[in-house]
RODO-2510 file (C-alpha; in nm, 4 decimals, decimal comma):
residues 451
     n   res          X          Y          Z
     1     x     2,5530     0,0763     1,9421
     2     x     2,2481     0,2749     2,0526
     3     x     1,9399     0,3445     1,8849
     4     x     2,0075     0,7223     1,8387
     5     x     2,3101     0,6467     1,6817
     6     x     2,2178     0,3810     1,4277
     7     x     1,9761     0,6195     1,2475
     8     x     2,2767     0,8588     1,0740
     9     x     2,4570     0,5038     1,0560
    10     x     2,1764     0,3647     0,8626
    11     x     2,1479     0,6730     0,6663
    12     x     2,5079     0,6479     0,5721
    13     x     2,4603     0,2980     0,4492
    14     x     2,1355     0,4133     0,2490
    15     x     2,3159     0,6567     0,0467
    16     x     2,6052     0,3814    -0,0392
    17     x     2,3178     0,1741    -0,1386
    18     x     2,1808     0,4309    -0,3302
    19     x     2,5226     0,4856    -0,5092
    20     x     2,5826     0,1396    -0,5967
    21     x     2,2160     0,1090    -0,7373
    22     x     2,3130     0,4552    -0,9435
    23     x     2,6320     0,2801    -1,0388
    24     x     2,4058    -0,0488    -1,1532
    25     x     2,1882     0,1780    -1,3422
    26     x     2,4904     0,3338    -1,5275
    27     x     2,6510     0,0564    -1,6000
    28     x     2,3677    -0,0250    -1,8382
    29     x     2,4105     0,0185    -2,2203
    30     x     2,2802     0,3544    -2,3114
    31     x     2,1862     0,2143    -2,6851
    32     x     2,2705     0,4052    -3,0344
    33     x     2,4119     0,7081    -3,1135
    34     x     2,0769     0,9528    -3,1707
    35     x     1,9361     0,7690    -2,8693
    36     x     2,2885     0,9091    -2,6741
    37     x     2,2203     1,2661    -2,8321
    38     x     1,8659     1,2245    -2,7404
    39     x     1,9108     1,1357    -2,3996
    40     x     2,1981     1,4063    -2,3572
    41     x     1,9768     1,6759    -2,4753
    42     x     1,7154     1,5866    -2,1938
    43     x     1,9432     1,5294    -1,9548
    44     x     2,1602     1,8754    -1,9927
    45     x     1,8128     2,0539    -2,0254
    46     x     1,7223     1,9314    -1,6721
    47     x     2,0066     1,9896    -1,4939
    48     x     2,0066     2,3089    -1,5960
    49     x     1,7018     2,4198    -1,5083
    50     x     1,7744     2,2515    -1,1490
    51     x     2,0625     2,4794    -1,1354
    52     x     1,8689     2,8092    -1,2190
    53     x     1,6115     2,7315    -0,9683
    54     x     1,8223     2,6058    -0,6901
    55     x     2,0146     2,9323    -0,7734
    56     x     1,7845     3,1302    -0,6810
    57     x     1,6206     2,9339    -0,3997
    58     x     1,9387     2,9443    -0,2609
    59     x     1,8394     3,3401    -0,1280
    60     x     1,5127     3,2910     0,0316
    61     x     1,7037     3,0014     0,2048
    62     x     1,9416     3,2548     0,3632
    63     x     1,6752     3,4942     0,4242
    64     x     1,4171     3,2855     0,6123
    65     x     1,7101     3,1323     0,8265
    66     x     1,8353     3,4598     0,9493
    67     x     1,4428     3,5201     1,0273
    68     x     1,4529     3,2255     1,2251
    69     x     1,7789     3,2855     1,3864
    70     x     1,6801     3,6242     1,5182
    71     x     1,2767     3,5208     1,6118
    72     x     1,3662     3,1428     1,7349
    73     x     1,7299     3,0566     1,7763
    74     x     2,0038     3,0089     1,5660
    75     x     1,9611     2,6083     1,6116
    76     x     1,6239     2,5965     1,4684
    77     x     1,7978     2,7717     1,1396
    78     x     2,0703     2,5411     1,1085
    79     x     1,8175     2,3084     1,0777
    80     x     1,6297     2,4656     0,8572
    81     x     1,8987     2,5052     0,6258
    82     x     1,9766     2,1713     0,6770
    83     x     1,6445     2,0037     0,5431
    84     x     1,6652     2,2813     0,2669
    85     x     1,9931     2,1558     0,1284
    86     x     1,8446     1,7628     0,1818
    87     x     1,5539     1,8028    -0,0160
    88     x     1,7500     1,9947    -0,2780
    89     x     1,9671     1,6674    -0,2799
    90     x     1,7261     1,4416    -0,3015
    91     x     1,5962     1,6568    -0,5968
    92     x     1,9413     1,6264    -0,7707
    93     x     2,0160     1,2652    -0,7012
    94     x     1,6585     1,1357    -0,8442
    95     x     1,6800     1,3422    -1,1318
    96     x     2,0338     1,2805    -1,2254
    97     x     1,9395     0,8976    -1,1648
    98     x     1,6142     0,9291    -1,3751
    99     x     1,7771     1,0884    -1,6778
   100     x     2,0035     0,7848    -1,7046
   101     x     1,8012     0,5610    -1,6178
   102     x     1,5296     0,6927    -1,9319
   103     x     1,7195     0,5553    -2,2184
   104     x     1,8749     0,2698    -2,0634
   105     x     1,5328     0,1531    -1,9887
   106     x     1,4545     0,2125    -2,3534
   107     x     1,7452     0,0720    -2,4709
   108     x     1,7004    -0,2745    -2,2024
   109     x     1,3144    -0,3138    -2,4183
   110     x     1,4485    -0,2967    -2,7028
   111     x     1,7279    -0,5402    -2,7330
   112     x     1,7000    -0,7461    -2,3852
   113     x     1,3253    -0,7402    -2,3338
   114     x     1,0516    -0,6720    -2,0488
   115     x     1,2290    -0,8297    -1,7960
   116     x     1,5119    -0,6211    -1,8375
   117     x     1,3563    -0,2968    -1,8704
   118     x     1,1201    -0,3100    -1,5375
   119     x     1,4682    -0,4061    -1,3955
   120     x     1,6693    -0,0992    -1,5136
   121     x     1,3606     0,1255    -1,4305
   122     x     1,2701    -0,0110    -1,1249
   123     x     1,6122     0,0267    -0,9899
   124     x     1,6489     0,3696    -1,1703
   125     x     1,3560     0,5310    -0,9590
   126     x     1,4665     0,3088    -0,6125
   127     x     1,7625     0,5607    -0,6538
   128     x     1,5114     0,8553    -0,5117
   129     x     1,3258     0,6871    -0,2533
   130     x     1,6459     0,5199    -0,0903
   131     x     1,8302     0,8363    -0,1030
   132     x     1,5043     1,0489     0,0230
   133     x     1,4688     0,7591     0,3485
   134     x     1,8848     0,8119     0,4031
   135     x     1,9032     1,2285     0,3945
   136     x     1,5874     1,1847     0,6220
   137     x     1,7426     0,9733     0,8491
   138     x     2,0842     1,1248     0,8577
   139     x     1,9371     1,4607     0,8856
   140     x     1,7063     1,4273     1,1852
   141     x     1,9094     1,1569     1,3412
   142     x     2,1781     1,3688     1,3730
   143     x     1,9830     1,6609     1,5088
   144     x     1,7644     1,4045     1,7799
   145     x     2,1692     1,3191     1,9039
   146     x     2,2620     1,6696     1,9444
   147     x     1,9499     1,8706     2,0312
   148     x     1,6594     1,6354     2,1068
   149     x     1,4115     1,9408     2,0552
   150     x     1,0585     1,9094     1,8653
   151     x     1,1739     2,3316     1,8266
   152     x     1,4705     2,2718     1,6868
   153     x     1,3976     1,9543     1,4787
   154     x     1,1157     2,1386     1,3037
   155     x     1,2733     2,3838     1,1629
   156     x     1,4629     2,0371     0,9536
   157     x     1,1215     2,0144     0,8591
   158     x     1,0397     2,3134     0,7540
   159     x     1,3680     2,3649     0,5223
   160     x     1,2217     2,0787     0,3708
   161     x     0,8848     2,1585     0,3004
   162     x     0,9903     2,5477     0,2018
   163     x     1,2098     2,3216    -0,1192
   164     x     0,9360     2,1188    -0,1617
   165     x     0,6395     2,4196    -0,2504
   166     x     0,8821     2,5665    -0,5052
   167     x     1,0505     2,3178    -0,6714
   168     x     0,7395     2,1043    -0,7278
   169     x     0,4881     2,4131    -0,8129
   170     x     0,7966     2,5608    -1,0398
   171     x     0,8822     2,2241    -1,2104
   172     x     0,4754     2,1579    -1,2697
   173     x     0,4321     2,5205    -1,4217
   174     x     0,7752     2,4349    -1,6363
   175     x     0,5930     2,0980    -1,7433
   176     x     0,2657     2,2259    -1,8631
   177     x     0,3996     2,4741    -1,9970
   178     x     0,6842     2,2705    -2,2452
   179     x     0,4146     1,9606    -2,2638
   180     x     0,1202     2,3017    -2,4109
   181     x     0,3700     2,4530    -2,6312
   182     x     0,5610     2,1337    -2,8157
   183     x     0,1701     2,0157    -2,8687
   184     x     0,0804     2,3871    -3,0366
   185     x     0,4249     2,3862    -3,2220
   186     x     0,3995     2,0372    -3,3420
   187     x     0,0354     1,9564    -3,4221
   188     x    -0,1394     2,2927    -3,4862
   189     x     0,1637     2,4585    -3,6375
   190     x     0,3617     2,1788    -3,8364
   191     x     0,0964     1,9315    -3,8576
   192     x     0,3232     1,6520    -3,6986
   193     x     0,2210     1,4242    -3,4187
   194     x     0,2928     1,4366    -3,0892
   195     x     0,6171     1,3700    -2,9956
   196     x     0,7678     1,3697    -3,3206
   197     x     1,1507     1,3782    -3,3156
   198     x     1,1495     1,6545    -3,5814
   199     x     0,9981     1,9006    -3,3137
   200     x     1,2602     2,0673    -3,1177
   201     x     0,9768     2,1397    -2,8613
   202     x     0,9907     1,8065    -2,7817
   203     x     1,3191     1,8112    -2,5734
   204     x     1,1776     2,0549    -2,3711
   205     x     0,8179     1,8486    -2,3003
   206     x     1,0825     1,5564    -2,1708
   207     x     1,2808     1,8160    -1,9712
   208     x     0,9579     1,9235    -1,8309
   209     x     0,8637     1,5623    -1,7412
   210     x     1,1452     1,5285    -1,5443
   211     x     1,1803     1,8559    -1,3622
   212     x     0,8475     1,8486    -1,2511
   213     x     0,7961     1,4582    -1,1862
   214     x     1,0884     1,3839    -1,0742
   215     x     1,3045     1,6579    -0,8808
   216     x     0,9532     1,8442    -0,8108
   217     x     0,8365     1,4718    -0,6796
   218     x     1,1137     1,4022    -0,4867
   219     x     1,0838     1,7209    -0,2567
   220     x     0,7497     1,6826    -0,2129
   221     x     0,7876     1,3119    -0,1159
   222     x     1,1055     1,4194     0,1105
   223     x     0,9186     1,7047     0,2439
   224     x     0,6181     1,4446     0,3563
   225     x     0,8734     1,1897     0,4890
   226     x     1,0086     1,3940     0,7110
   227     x     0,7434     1,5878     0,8306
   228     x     0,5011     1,2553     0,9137
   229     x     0,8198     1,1997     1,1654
   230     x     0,8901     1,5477     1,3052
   231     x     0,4660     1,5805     1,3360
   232     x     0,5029     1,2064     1,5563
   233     x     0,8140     1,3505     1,7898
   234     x     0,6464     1,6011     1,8913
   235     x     0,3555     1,4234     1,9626
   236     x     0,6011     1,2063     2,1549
   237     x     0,7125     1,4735     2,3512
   238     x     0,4153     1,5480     2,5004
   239     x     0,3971     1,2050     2,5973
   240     x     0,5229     1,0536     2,9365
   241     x     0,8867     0,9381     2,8886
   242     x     0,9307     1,1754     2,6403
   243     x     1,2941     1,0804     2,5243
   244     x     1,1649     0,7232     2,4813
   245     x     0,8766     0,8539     2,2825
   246     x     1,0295     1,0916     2,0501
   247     x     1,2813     0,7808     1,9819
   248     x     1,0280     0,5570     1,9077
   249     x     0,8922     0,7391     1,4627
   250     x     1,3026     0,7150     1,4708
   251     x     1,3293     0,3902     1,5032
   252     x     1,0267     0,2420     1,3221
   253     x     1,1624     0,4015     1,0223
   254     x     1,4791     0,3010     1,0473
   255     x     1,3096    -0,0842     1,0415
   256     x     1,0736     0,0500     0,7289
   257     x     1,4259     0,1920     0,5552
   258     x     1,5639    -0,1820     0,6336
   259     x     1,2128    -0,3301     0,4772
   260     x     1,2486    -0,1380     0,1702
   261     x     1,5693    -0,1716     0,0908
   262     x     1,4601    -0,6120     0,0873
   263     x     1,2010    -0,4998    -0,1296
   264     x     1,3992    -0,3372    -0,3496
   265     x     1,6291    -0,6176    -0,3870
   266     x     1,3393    -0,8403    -0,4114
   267     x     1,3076    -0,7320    -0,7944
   268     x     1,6234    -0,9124    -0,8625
   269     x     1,4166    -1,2235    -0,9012
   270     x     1,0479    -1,0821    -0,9352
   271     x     1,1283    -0,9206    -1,2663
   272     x     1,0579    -1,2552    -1,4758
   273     x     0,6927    -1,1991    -1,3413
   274     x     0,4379    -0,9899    -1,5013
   275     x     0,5798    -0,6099    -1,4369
   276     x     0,2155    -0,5387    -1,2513
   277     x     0,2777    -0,8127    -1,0592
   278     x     0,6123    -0,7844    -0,9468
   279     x     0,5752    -0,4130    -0,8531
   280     x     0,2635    -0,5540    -0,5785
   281     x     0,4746    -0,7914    -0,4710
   282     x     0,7605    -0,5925    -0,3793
   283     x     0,5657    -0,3275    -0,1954
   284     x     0,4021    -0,6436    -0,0329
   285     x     0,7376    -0,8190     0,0612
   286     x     0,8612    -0,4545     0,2459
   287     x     0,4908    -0,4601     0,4008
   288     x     0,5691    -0,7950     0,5508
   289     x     0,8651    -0,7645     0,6653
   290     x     0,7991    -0,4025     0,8378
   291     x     0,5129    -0,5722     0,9829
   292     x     0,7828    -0,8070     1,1871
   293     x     1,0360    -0,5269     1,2513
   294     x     0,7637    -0,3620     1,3749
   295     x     0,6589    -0,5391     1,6582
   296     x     1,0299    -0,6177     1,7412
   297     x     1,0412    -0,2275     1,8036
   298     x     0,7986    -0,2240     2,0131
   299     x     0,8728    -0,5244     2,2312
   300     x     1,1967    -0,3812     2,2399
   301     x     1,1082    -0,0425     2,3369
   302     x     0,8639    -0,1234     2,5508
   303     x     0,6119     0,1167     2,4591
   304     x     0,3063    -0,1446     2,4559
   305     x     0,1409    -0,2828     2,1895
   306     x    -0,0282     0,0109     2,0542
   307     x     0,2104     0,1995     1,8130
   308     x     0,2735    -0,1442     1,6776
   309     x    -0,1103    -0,1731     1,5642
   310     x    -0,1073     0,1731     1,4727
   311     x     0,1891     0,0893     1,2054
   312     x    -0,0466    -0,2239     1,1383
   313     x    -0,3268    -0,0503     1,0391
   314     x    -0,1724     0,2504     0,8421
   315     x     0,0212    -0,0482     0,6386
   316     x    -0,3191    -0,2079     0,5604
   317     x    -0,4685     0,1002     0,4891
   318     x    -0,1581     0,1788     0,2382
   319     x    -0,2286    -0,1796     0,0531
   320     x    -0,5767    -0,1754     0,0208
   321     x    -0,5233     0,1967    -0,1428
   322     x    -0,2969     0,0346    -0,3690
   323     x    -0,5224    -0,2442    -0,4503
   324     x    -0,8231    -0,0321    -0,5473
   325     x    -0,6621     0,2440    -0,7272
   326     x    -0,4685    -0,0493    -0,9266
   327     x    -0,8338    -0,1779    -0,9924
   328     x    -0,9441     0,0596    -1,1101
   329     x    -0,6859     0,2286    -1,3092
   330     x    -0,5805    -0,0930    -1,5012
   331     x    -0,7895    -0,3883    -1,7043
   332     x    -1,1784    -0,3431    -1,7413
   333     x    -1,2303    -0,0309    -1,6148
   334     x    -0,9910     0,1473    -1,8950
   335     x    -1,1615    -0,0438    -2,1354
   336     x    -1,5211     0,0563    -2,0303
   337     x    -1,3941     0,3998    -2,0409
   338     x    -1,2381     0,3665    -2,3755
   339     x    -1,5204     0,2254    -2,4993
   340     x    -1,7224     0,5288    -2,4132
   341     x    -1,4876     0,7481    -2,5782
   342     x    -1,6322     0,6271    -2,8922
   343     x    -1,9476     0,7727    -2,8587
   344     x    -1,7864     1,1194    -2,7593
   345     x    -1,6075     1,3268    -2,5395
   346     x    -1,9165     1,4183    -2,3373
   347     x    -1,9709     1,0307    -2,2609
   348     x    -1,5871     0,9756    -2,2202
   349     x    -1,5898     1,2562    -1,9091
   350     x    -1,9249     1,1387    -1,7299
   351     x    -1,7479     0,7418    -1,7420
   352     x    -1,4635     0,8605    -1,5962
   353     x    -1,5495     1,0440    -1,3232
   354     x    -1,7560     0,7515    -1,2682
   355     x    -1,4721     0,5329    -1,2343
   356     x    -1,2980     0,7076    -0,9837
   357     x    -1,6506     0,7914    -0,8069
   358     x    -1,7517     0,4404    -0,7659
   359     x    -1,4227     0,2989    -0,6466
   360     x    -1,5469     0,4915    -0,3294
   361     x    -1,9057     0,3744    -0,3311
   362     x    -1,9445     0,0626    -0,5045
   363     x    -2,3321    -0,0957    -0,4267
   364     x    -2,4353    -0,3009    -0,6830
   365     x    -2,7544    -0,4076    -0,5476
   366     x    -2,8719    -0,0099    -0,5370
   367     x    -2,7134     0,0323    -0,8979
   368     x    -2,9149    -0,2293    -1,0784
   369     x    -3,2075    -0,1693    -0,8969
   370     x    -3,2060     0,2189    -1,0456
   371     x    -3,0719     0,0839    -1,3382
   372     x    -3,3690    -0,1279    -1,3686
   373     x    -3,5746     0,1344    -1,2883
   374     x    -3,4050     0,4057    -1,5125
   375     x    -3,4068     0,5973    -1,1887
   376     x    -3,0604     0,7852    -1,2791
   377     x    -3,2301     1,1700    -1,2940
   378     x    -3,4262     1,0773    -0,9140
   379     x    -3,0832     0,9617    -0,7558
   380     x    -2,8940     1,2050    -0,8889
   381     x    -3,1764     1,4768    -0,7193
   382     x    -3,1279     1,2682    -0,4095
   383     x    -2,7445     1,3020    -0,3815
   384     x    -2,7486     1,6437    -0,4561
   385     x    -3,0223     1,6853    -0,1949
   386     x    -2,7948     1,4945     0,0599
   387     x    -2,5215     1,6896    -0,0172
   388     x    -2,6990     2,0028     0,0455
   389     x    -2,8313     1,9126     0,3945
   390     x    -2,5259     1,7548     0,4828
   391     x    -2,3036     2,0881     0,4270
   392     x    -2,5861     2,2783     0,6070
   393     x    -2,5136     2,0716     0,8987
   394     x    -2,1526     2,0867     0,9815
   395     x    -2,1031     2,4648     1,0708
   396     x    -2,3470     2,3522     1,4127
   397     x    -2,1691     2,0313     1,4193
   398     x    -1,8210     2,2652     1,4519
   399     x    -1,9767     2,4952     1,6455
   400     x    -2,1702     2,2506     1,9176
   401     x    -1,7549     2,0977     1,9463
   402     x    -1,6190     2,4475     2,0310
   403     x    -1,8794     2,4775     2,3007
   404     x    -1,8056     2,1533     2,4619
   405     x    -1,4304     2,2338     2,4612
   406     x    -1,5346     2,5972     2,6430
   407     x    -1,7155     2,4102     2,9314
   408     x    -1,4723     2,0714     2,8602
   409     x    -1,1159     2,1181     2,8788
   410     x    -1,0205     1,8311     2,9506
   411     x    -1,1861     1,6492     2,6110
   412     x    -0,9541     1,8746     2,3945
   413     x    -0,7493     1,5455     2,3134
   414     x    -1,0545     1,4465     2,1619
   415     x    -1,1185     1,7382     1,9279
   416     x    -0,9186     1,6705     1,6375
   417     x    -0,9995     1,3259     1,6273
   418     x    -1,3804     1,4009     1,5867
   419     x    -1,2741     1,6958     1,3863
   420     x    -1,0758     1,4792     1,0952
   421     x    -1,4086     1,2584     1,1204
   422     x    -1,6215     1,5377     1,0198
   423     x    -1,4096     1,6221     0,7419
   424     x    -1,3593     1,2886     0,6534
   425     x    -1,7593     1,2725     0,6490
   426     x    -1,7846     1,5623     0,4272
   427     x    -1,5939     1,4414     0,1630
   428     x    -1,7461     1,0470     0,1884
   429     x    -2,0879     1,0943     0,1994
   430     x    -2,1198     1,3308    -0,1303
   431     x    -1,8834     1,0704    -0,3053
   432     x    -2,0340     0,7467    -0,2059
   433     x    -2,3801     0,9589    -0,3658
   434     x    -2,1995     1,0532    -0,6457
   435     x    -2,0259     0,7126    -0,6778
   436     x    -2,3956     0,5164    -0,6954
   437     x    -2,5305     0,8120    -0,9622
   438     x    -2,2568     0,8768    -1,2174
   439     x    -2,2788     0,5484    -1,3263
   440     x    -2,6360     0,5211    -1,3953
   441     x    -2,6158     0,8539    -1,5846
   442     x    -2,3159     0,6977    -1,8406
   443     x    -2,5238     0,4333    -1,8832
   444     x    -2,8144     0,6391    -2,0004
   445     x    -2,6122     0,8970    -2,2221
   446     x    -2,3950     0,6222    -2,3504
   447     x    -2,7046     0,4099    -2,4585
   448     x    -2,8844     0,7245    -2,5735
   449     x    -2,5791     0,8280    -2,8176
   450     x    -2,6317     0,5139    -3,0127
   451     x    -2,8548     0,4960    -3,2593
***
């Protein structure tokens, strides 16, 4: 069997896997009777709001196609219409699989324990991201056999991204909106707490929940899945050996599709460990075994070593992401910022964004020194001072780059790359500042709201 036509295969065999984890999931009990209404409520409430929207998404589907028909070719708006109905699924299938999954999960904690429950709701959300990997694969492996076209494939792409900007800013809006009003209904009007089963509001907060983090997630994620892969074929052809090239995003993700779904499995036996733990480890097991596939593909391909080190290093990049944000989200640094709470909300804020400042910048040796020093007020002049310069600076920097590329065209290749730098700078260097500042400052209004 060829490469092109093991990626529709594969995606085939993803959605039966995503059907028998759906089945799994199912299969589960659901728990009491008022947990069953409960649930039923939610789950009715979702779907129907899916419905409404899809409903009328459905007409600026048909509309932008025959656009594209008449201004690009009918091709490009099959396509289209094809990643539009994709990402709709993928919307449908994770939701339908998360409002089962909800009270199952509940149900697993209560009578069966922790291991059960990360089981049930591990394997209740796997049901999105194998079924978004499949539709992508099916889709746009079935498009690279028929019309290997970076034209014609993008439109896939942008059916998928045109489902992704509604249903994820139309779910959000529906979210705030039921989570805002069940909190005015409930504790302003009735004087209940929050979440109370007594307020009929509530039911709507949990629709909201799963409309907007779930369906509205799913797009989103489909709608970045696919276009990371259309954005890399055409890249690829550009490239010498262009079929070769455009193959090559195909086929490393039909080796990450084949790592996940191990890692997935891999909670079959991970769930006995701590459910922090065993969710690292399984994104770590699929990083390791991509990591192999990997350079199979390319030895394979023969495209030389350097996509494989590209895949390396976005993997690493990925993992140490995950590592820092589960730092710092998790275990002391909640409870410094909980501890702050207590002396206000003012204090709460300024250790907060201090968290999340210093995960970017963290220089200890600077930070005691100031501390030391009580320096907080001086730094905080300098970053802003930095700041200021900096962003003063990068309209010439822009500007000196679009002269070189007048007298230069041949160093265009170049361009974005030093482009994404200078944006990359603009965003770091203010950070870092504010990372090495915001601390110092909590420290001073924390110590200065106790008596």
């Amino acid at each position: 069997m060829s490469l092109p036509v093991l990626a529709p295969v594969l995606g085939v065999l993803g959605l039966l896997m995503a059907f028998a984890v759906y089945r799994y999931v199912v299969a589960q009990p659901a728990g009491s009777g008022p947990m069953i209404e409960i649930a039923d409520a939610i789950e009715s409430g979702a779907m129907a709001f899916l419905r409404k929207e899809y409903s009328i998404l459905v007409w600026f589907i048909v509309v932008v196609a025959v656009l594209l028909g008449f201004g690009i070719g009918s091709r490009t708006a099959l396509a289209f219409i094809s990643g539009a109905i994709c990402s709709m699924l993928a919307g449908f299938i994770g939701m339908k699989a998360a409002t089962k999954a909800n009270v199952r999960t509940a149900q697993a904690a209560r009578t069966l324990g922790r291991d059960k429950a990360l089981a049930v709701a591990f394997f209740g959300g796997s049901v999105m991201g194998l079924t978004i990997a499949a539709l992508g694969m099916l889709g746009l492996g079935l498009f690279f056999l028929r019309w290997p076209d970076p034209v014609i494939i993008s439109g896939f792409a942008m059916g998928a991204s045109s489902i992704a900007l509604f249903a994820r800013v139309g779910g959000g809006i529906y979210t705030k909106s039921a989570d805002v009003g069940a909190d005015l209904v409930g504790k302003v009007e009735a004087g209940i707490p929050e979440d109370d089963p007594r307020n009929p509001a509530v039911i709507a907060d949990n629709v909201g929940d799963n409309v907007g983090d779930v369906a509205g997630m799913g797009a989103d994620l489909f709608e970045s899945y696919v276009g990371s892969i259309v954005a890399a074929i055409a890249i690829g052809s550009a490239l010498p050996n262009p079929i070769s090239m455009m193959l090559l995003p195909l086929v490393f993700v039909m080796a990450g599709f084949c790592s996940s779904a191990a890692g997935v499995l891999s909670m079959g036996f991970l769930q006995r460990m701590d459910p922090q733990a065993a969710l690292r480890n399984a994104t770590l097991i699929a990083a390791g075994i991509l990591i192999v596939l990997s350079w199979v593909v390319t030895r394979v391909m023969e495209v030389g070593p350097a996509p494989f080190w590209a895949v390396l290093s976005g993997l690493l990049a990925g993992a140490a992401i995950g590592y820092f944000t589960e730092r710092y989200t998790s275990g002391t640094r909640v409870e410094e910022i909980a501890e702050s709470s207590k002396t206000g909300s003012a204090t709460n804020i300024i250790t907060g964004i201090a968290v999340g400042a210093w995960m970017v910048g963290r220089w200890r040796r600077l930070r005691r020194t100031l501390d030391a020093f009580g320096w907080a007020e001086l730094a905080l002049a300098i970053t802003l001072l930095v700041s200021m310069l900096f962003y003063e600076r990068v309209p010439y920097w822009f500007m000196r780059l679009a002269s070189v590329l007048a007298r230069r065209p041949e160093v265009y290749p170049l361009y974005e790359f030093v482009q994404s730098l200078i944006c990359f700078a603009v965003m770091f260097v203010p950070t870092v500042c504010l990372g090495m500042t915001l601390p110092l400052v909590s420290r001073i209004a924390t110590a200065t709201s106790n008596p």
